[in-house]
Every structure is written in structure tokens, then in C-alpha cells.
C-alpha positions in Angstrom: 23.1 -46.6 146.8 20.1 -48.9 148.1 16.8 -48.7 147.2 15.9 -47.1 150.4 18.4 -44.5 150.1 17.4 -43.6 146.8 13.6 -43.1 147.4 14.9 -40.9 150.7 16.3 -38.4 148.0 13.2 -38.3 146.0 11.2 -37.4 149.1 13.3 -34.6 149.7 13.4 -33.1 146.3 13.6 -29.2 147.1 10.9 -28.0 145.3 10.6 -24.3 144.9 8.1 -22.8 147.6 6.1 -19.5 148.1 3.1 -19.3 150.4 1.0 -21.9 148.7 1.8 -21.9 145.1 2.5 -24.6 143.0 5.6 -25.8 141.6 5.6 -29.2 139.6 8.9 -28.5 137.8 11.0 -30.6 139.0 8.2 -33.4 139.8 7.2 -33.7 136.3 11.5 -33.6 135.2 11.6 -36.8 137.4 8.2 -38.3 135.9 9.6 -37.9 132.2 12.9 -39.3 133.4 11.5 -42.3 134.9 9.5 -42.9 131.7 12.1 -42.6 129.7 14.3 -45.1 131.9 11.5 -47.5 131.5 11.4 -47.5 127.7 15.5 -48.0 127.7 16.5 -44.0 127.5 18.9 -42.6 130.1 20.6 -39.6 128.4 18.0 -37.0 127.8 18.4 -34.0 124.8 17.1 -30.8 126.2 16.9 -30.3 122.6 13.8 -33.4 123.3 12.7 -32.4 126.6 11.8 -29.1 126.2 8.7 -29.3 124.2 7.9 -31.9 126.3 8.1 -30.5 129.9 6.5 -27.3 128.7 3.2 -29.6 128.0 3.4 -31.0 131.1 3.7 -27.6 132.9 0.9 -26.0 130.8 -1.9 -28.8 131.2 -0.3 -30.1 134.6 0.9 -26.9 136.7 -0.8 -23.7 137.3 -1.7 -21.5 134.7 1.1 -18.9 133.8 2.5 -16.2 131.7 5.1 -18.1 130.6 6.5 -21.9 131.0 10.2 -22.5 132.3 11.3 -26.1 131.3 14.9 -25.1 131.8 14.4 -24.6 135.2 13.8 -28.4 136.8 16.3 -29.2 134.0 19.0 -27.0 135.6 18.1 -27.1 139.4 17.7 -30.7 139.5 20.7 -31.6 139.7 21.0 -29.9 143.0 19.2 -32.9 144.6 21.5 -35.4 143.6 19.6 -37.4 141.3 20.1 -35.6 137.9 23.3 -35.1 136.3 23.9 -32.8 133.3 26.8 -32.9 130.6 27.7 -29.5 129.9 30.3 -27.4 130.2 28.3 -24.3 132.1 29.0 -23.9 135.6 27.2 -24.3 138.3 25.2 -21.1 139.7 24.3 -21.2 143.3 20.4 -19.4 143.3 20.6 -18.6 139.5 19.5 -21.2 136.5 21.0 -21.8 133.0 19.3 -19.6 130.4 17.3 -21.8 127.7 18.9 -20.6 125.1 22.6 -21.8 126.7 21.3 -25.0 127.5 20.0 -25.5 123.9 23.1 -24.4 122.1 25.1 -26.4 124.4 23.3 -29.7 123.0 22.8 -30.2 126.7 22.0 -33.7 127.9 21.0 -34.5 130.8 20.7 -37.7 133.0 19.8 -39.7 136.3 22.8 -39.9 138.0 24.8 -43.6 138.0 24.5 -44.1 141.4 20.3 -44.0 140.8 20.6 -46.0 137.3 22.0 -48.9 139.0 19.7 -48.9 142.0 17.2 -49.0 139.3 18.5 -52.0 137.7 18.8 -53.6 140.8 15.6 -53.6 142.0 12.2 -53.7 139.5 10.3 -52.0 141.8 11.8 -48.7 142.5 11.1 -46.6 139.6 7.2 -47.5 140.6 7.6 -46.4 144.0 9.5 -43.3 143.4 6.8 -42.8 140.7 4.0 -43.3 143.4 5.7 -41.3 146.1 6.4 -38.5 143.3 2.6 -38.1 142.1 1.2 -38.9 145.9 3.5 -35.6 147.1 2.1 -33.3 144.2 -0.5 -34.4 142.5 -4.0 -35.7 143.4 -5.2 -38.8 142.6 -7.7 -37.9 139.7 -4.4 -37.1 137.3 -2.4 -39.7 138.3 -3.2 -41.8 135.6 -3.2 -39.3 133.0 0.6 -38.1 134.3 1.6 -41.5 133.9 0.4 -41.8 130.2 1.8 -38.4 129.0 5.8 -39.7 130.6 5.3 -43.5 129.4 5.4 -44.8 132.7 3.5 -48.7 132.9 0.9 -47.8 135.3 1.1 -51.5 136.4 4.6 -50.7 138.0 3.1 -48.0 140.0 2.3 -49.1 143.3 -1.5 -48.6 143.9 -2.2 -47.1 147.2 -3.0 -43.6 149.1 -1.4 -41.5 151.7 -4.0 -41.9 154.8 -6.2 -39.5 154.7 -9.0 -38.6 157.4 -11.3 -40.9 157.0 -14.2 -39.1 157.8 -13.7 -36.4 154.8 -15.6 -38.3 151.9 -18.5 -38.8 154.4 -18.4 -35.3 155.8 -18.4 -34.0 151.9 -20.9 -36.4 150.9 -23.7 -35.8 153.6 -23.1 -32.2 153.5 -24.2 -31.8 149.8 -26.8 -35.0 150.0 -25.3 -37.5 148.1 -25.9 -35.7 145.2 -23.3 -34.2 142.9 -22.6 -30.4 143.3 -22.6 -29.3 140.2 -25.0 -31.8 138.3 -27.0 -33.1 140.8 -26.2 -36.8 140.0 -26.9 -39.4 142.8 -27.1 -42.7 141.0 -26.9 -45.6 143.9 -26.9 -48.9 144.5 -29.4 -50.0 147.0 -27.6 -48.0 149.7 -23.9 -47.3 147.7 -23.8 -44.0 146.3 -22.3 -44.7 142.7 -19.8 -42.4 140.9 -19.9 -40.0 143.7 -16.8 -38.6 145.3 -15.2 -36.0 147.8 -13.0 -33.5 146.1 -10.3 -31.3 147.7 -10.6 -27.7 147.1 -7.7 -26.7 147.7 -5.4 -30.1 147.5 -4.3 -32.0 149.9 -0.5 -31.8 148.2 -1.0 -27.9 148.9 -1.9 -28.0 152.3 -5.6 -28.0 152.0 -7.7 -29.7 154.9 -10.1 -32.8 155.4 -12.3 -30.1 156.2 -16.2 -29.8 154.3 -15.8 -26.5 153.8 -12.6 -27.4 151.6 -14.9 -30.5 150.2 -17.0 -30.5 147.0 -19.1 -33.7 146.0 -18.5 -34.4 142.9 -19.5 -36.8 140.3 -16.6 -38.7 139.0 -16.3 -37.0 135.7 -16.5 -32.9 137.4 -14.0 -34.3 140.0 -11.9 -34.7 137.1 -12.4 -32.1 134.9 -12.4 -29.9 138.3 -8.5 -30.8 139.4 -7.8 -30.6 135.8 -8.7 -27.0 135.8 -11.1 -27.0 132.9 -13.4 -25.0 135.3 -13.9 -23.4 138.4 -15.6 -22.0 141.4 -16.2 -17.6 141.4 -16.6 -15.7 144.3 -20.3 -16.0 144.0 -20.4 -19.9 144.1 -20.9 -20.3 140.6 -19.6 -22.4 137.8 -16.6 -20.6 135.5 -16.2 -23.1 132.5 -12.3 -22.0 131.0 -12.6 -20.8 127.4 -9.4 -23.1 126.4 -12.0 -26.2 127.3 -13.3 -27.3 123.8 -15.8 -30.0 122.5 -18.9 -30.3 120.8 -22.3 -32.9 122.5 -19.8 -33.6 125.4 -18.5 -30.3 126.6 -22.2 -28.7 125.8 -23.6 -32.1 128.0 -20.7 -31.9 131.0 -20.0 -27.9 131.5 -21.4 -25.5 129.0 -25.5 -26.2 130.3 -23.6 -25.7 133.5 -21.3 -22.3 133.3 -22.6 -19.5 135.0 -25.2 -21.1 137.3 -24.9 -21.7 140.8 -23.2 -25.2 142.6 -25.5 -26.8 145.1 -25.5 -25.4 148.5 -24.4 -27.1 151.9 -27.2 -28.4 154.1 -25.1 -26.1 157.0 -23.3 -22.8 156.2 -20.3 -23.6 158.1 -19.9 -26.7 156.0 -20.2 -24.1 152.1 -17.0 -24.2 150.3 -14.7 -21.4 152.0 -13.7 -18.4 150.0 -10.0 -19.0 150.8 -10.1 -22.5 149.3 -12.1 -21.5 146.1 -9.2 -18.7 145.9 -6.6 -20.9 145.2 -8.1 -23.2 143.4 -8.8 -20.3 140.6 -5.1 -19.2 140.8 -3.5 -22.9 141.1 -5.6 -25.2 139.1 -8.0 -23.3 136.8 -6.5 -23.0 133.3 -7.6 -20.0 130.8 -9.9 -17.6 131.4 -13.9 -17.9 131.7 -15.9 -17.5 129.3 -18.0 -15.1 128.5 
């Protein structure tokens, strides 16, 4: 297998798909595995990976009722870059319970064919890494992904997919250079400092280079915002998540901040849509408000 043919199968990793949901299973599976190839590991314990891809679900994926790390562990294979050593069969549209998988001692592994293309080239797993988080992740969590799997950052090749190049300036002048939620506008002379143009609803999902799918963030809220530690409501109002804990920090970043209103755009056809802020409370925002 050449490099090329093995980043083709990792851009066309079958992810699960319903109207605009997110699914990061089997995303995160190949993260981990590529961290764990880095650091000399290729046969994987479910026994291990468990825990571990349950973390990454619950502070990287959407909030849910419950977390299914058997799931990428199972259906991964059906994309040809993930082997498993267990005697279970293989279940066309149905996945291995968790329980079977654990009391099978199941391991589970890149396939040899993707190990040795690896080997042969240095640069790989850092592009597959990149292509991964660019497909599913935005750029404010990229570095925190890679730190959680053990992937060396310097590997990762550092660029963007092309975005319209118009959107940070549309975002920007439509809240005034000034920070949506705090009001910050440190420049420069004429460089707005610390100030950027956050997706709504993420580009990975869909959303537009559009203003009304734009916030203008400071660097910290645009972080803590496609983390999910708060919100937008219906009213255009800050929701801090009652999971979000601290004490001078949180009380200095969110809590002076929960249940007051975000800056308005100068024009109404450039306010953050309804439809945006929707999915961004079902998709990204983790917990429930507080009260």
C-alpha cells in the first residue's frame, strides 16, 4: 500500500450520518491508534481502550445519554484500516456487544498493510492525523485532541482547509472588533489582537462562511465555546454548563457572564441564526445550564 493509497482510505472513513449530527467515533479510534503507533504500540486491549475512548467521546463528541466505545472499535474494521483478533463474526449493520468484546480479551489493530506504509514513510501518520482532525474537528481542539491520544503535534502538518476568506472579516466588522461575549478589543495600532471568527455551527458539520453563522470571539470564549463549556439560548444569551468548574477563573471567564445577553450585530441579517445556535446546544454544549 503507498502512502497515497492509505491516506485515500482515511478520507473515506464511513462515519455514521443523520441529518447533521455528530459522530466522532471512529475519528477519535483512529486518533488513539495513531498515538499509540507513535509511542511503539500496535495491538490495542479493548480491555485499555475502553475507558479511554469513552473520555474522548464525553469531552470531545456531543453530549449523550450514554457513550459507545465499542462501536468505532467494531465498525472500524469495515473501512479497511483496523483489524480485530477475535473469534466473533462479523455482523453486516449490527456491532459487537461490549460486554463480548471485553470477555473475548479482544485486541484490536491497524491493519499490516497500514503498519508498514507507516514505517515507510515518517510523515504519514501526521497527515492522516491532520486530515482526520481537519474533517471533524475545528481548529480550536486540535491541539488538545492531539495531547489526550499522544500524538507529537510537531508531526502534524500545520495547515487549514481553504476557507472563504472573507468570513473572519465579515464576523469581525459585524460585531466591531470587539468580542461578543466580553467585549474585548485589544489592538495593535490597526491589528485586532486575540480576536477571532468562530463557526456556529462547524464547518466539519456543514455550517457556512456566513455572519449569521459567525460569532467574534476572544481567543479564550472561542475555545471554551467549541468545547461546549457554554452556549447560546434562544434569547441570545449566555448558558454557562453546570459540569464547567473553577474558582477566580471560571467566576472571571463565564460565571460574570451566564445569563446576560451576547453583543448584537450592527445589521439584523448579520445576528447569529436560530438554526445555527440550535445545533450548537445539541452538538457541542456539554451538561446542562445552570441555574
Amino acid at each position: 500500500m503507498t502512502s497515497a493509497d492509505c491516506l485515500r482510505q482515511f478520507d473515506n472513513l464511513n462515519v455514521w450520518k443523520r441529518g447533521d449530527q455528530r459522530a466522532p467515533h471512529k475519528p477519535l479510534l483512529v486518533l488513539y491508534a495513531l498515538g499509540q503507533w507513535q509511542n511503539g504500540v500496535t495491538e490495542i486491549a479493548f480491555h485499555d481502550a475502553c475507558p479511554i475512548i469513552t473520555d474522548l467521546l464525553r469531552d470531545f463528541g456531543p453530549e449523550r445519554k450514554t457513550y459507545h466505545p465499542e462501536f468505532p472499535f467494531w465498525h472500524l474494521q469495515s473501512d479497511g484500516v483496523w483489524t480485530i483478533n477475535t473469534d466473533l463474526e462479523k455482523r453486516p449493520g449490527g456491532s459487537a456487544l461490549k460486554r463480548e468484546l471485553w470477555n473475548q480479551n479482544a485486541e484490536g489493530s491497524l491493519t499490516p498493510e497500514v503498519l508498514l506504509a507507516l514505517a515507510a514513510d515518517p510523515w504519514l501518520a501526521g497527515e492522516i492525523a491532520h486530515r482526520v482532525l481537519e474533517a471533524h474537528f475545528p481548529q480550536s481542539l486540535h491541539s488538545d485532541i492531539l495531547d489526550r491520544v499522544g500524538l507529537n503535534a510537531d508531526l502534524v502538518v500545520s495547515r487549514r482547509r481553504r476557507r472563504d476568506p472573507n468570513f473572519r472579516d465579515h464576523v469581525l466588522t459585524a460585531y466591531e472588533f470587539r468580542c461578543a461575549v466580553c467585549g474585548f478589543d485589544v489592538r495593535l495600532g490597526n491589528i485586532s489582537v486575540g480576536l477571532e471568527a468562530a463557526h456556529i455551527k462547524w464547518h466539519q458539520a456543514s455550517g457556512p462562511d456566513r455572519a449569521d453563522n459567525g460569532l467574534a470571539l476572544c481567543s479564550m470564549h472561542h475555545k471554551v465555546f467549541d468545547l461546549g463549556v457554554f452556549t447560546i439560548s434562544e434569547e441570545r444569551h449566555v448558558v454557562v454548563s453546570d459540569r464547567a468548574n473553577g474558582t477566580e477563573g471560571l467566576e472571571a471567564l463565564l460565571l460574570r457572564f451566564h445569563r446576560r445577553p451576547i453583543k448584537e450585530a450592527q445589521r439584523p441579517e448579520w445576528q447569529a441564526d436560530a438554526q445555527y445556535l440550535d445545533w450548537h446546544r445539541r452538538e457541542v454544549f456539554k451538561g446542562d445550564p445552570r441555574t
